[in-house]
Each structure stands twice: as C-alpha cells, then as structure tokens.
N, C-alpha and C positions, 0 to 999 in steps of 0.2 A: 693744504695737502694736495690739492687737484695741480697746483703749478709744477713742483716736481716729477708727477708722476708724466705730465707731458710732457718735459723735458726727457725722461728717461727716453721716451718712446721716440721722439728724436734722433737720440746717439744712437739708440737698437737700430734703429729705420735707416741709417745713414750706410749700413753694412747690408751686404747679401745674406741672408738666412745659411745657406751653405757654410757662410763665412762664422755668423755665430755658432754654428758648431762645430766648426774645428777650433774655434776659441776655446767652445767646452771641454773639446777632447785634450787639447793642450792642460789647460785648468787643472783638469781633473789629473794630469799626470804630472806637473811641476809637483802638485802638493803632496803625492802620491813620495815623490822622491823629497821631498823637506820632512814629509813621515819618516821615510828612512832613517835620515839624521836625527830624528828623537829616540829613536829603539836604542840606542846605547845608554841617554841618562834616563830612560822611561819604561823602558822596553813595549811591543808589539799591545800589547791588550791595553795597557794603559793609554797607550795613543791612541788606540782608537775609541777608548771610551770617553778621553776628551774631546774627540772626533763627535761622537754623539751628541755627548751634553752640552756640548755650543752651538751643533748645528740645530740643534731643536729647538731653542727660542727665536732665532734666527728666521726658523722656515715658522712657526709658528706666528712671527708678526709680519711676513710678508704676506702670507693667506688665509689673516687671521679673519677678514670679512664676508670666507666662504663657510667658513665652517657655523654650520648648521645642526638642525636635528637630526638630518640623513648620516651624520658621523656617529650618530648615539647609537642609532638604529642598525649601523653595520659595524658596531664596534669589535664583536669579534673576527671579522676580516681585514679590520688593521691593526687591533693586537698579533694578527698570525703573520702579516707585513712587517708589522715590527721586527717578528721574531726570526724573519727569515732577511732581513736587512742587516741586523748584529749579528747574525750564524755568517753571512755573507762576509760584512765588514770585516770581523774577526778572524775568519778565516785568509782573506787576503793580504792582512795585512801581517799575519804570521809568515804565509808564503815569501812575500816580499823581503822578509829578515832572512831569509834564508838562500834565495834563489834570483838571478836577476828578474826587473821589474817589468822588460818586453816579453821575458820567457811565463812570466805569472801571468800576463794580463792575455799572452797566446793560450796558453793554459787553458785558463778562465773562461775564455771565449768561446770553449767548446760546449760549454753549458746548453744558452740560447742557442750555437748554433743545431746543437743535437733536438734540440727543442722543438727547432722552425722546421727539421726533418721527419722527427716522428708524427709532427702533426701533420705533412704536408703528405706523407707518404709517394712522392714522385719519385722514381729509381733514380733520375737525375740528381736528387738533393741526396741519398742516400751515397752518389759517387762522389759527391763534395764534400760528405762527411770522411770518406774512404779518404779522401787528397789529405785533409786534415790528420786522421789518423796516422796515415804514413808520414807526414811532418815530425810528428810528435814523436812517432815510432825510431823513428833516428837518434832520438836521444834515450831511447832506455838502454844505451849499454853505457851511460854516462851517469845514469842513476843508482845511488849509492857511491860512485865517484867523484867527480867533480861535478854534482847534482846533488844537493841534499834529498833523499825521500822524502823525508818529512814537508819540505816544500813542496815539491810534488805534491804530495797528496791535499797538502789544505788549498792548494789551489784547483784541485779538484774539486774538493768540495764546497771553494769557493763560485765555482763553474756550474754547479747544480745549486746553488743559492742564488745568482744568475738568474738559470731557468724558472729557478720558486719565483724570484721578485718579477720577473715577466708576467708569470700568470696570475699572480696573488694582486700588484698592480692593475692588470687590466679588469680584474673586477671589481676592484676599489675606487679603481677610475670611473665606470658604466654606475655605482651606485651612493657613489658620496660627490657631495658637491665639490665642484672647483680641485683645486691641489691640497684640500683641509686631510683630503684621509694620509696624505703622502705626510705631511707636516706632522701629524701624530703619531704615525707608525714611526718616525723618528723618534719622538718621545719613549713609546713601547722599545725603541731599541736602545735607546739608552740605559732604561730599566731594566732588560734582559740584558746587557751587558754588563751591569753594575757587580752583581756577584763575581764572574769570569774574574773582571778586576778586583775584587777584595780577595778572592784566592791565587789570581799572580803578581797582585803585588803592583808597586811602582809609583804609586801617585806621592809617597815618600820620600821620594827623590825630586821631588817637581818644583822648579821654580822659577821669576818670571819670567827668565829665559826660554824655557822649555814651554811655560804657558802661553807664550807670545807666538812659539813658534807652531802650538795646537792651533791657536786662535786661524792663524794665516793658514794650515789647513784644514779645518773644518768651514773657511771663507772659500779656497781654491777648489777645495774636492766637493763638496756640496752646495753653498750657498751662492757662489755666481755660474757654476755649471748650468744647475736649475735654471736658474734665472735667461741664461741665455738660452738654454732651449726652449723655455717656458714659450719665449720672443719668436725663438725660430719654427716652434712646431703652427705658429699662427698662417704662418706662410711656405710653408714645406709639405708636401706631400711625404706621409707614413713611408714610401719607398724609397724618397731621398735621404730622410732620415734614415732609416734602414743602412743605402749606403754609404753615407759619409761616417757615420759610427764603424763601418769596419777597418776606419784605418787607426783605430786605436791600440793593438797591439802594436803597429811600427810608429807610432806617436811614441808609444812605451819605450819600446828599444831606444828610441833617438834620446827620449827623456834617459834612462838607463842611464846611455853611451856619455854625455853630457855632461847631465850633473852628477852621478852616482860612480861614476866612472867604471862603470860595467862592462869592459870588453866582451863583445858577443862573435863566438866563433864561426866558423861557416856553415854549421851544423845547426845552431842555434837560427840561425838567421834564415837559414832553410824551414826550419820548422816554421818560426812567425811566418812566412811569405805564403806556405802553402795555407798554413789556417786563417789568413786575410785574403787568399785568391776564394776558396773554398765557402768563407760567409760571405763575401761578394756575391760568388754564384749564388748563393740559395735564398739570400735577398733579395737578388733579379729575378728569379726563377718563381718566387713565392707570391702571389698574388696578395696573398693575404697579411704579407708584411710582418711576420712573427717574431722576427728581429726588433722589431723597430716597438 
C-alpha cells in the first residue's frame, strides 16, 4: 500500500497547489452539468441521492485510517453536517433543473459570502455584499419570467446550506480527527436524503446508463475535488484558498455555456461578475479567511 500512495503524491506534487484547485473547481462543475443530463431519466432528488450513496463509501475508505473515537464522541456534529450537506445538495441540485448552472452557483455563493460579512463586521465587506446584491438585483424583473422562482429560491437556500456547511465543518474539523467527520456526515447525508427520494421518486427509472453516469459524478463532484484539495490545502495558505475558489461561479457559466448549452445574457453575466468581484474582496479583506 505505501508504493501507491507515493506515487500519488508525485503526480499532486508535479502541479502548483493553485493549479489543483482549479482542477477542483472544474471537477466539481463538469459533473455538476453530467448531473443535469440525468434530471430527465431520474430526475433532481434521485441524482443526488445516488450522488450520496456512492460518495460515501468512496470518502469512507480514502479516510478510513482517521476515523477514531473522536468521531463517536462528536457524533452529533456530524449527523448535523450530514444533515445540512443533503438540505444543501438537494437543494442545488433542484435549482440547477431549473435555472442555469453559473446563475445557481452565483446564487449560492451569496450564502458564505453573507457569512464572511456578518462575522467580519467591516463596512467594507458589508459594501461587497451591497456590489453582490445589486448583481443579482438586476435579474428580479426576470423572475417569474424567463427565471424560474422556484430556482431561485432553492438556490437560495442552497446559499444558506453553504453558510451551515462552513460553520458546521469547521467545527468538525477543530474536534474529529483527519477528514473522518467529513466522510461520515456524507453517510448522515445520504440517510437524510433517502426519504426526499422515496417520496419523489426515480430510482425506477434507473439503469446502467444512468448509473454509470451517477458513478462519474459522484467521482467529479466529490470524490477527486476532495482529493485535490485535500493536496492543495497542504501547501496553500487559507486566503489563497479563499481566493481561487471565487472563480467558481464563472467556471459555472463557462461550464453552463459549454456543455449545457446555457446562453447567458448580459444581465446574467453582470450578475456572476459582480458576486465573484464582491467575494474576491471580502476574501482579501477578511483576515480571518471565512470563505475558505
């Protein structure tokens, strides 16, 4: 076992840290849009509850040598991680069936960014939150038009499941060993997901087409994003992290534009731009790296 895992560290090591994480932000938005393409024979909830259930043994035997008594001990902090990782996943990925996928994930964004404001209380991050708003402010006479509400809204509340997984993580992080509580509360989210999906339906339609195609992302969206950040946070300073993660709304779009074939209008494209200038700033701004 020990020859492989030096090899891995290798091919990580052969890249700039920076560089694995725009890998991950890529990752995590190809599969984002191969999710899309299942919502028609699956629909939203079922994909992502096969999203769960593969990524959980998955993360479980990559960090299965961390997990300790300290996971017993804090177990109700990552059942509440669990639970706020399936409110999150489910929620996005309803948005995503509805709305394009740069405009959900600009959306989304505002979670952590309102996050890193209220806690940081600087008038400056407060006007980066204002830049963001007025982005987004641009498209409410487009909601209910060529805007689904209903998108809208669950990527709201995908934005505030965001915010929960920031602060629910970082104290699962400070009192369970290694990446074991993250690997579980996967598990919690699959279980909390499981109902959602027996009451909408879908895994009735699924076959190994469609399972082939969960498999590759519940690989893209969680299981080598992880993995590369895992690599990059060894050698990355909290605020670089911070800001190469804010270019994941226009990774979004371009992913959209690409594969989903999501024309984004100017309006649209105003919006992502101001809510990626906007957690820029407040990332730089924030000492404390709340983003990140």
């Amino acid at each position: 076992m020990a020859q492989p895992v030096a090899v891995e560290r290798r091919a990580t090591d052969a890249f700039p840290a920076p560089a694995l994480l725009i890998g991950s932000i890529i990752s995590i938005q190809i599969g984002a849009s191969i999710a899309v393409h299942l919502f028609p024979a699956i629909g939203p909830v079922a994909t992502t509850f096969l999203r769960l259930v593969i990524a959980s043994p998955l993360l479980i035997f990559a960090f299965r040598k961390s997990i300790d008594v300290t996971a017993r001990r804090n177990a109700g902090w990552i059942v509440l991680l669990g639970f706020t990782i399936a409110t999150t996943n489910l929620s996005f990925y309803g948005a995503i069936s509805r709305i394009p996928l740069g405009l959900a994930v600009a959306i989304e964004f505002i979670g952590p960014l309102g996050l890193a404001a209220a806690t940081s209380r600087k008038p400056l991050d407060f006007g980066w939150i204002g830049l963001a708003a007025i982005g987004l402010g641009l498209l409410a006479p487009d909601i209910g038009g060529t805007l689904d509400p209903l998108g809208v809204g669950l990527a709201l509340v995908a934005g505030a499941g965001w915010a929960g997984i920031v602060l629910c993580s970082r104290r699962v992080g400070s009192v369970v060993t290694g990446n074991a509580g993250l690997a579980l509360a996967m598990v919690a989210a699959a279980i909390f997901a499981l109902p959602v999906e027996a009451a909408a339906g879908g895994l009735d339609r699924l076959d190994l087409a469609v399972l082939g195609g969960a498999v590759v992302v519940a690989v893209l969206s969680t299981a080598l994003p992880l993995s590369l950040e895992f690599e990059a946070l060894k050698r990355v300073t909290p605020r670089t992290y911070g800001i190469v993660m804010t270019l994941e709304p226009v990774a979004a779009a371009v992913a959209g534009a690409a594969l989903l074939s999501q024309g984004l209008d100017p309006k649209l494209v105003l919006a992502i731009v101001c809510v990626t200038i906007a957690a820029l700033g407040v990332t730089i701004s924030d000492r404390r790296n709340v983003l990140a």
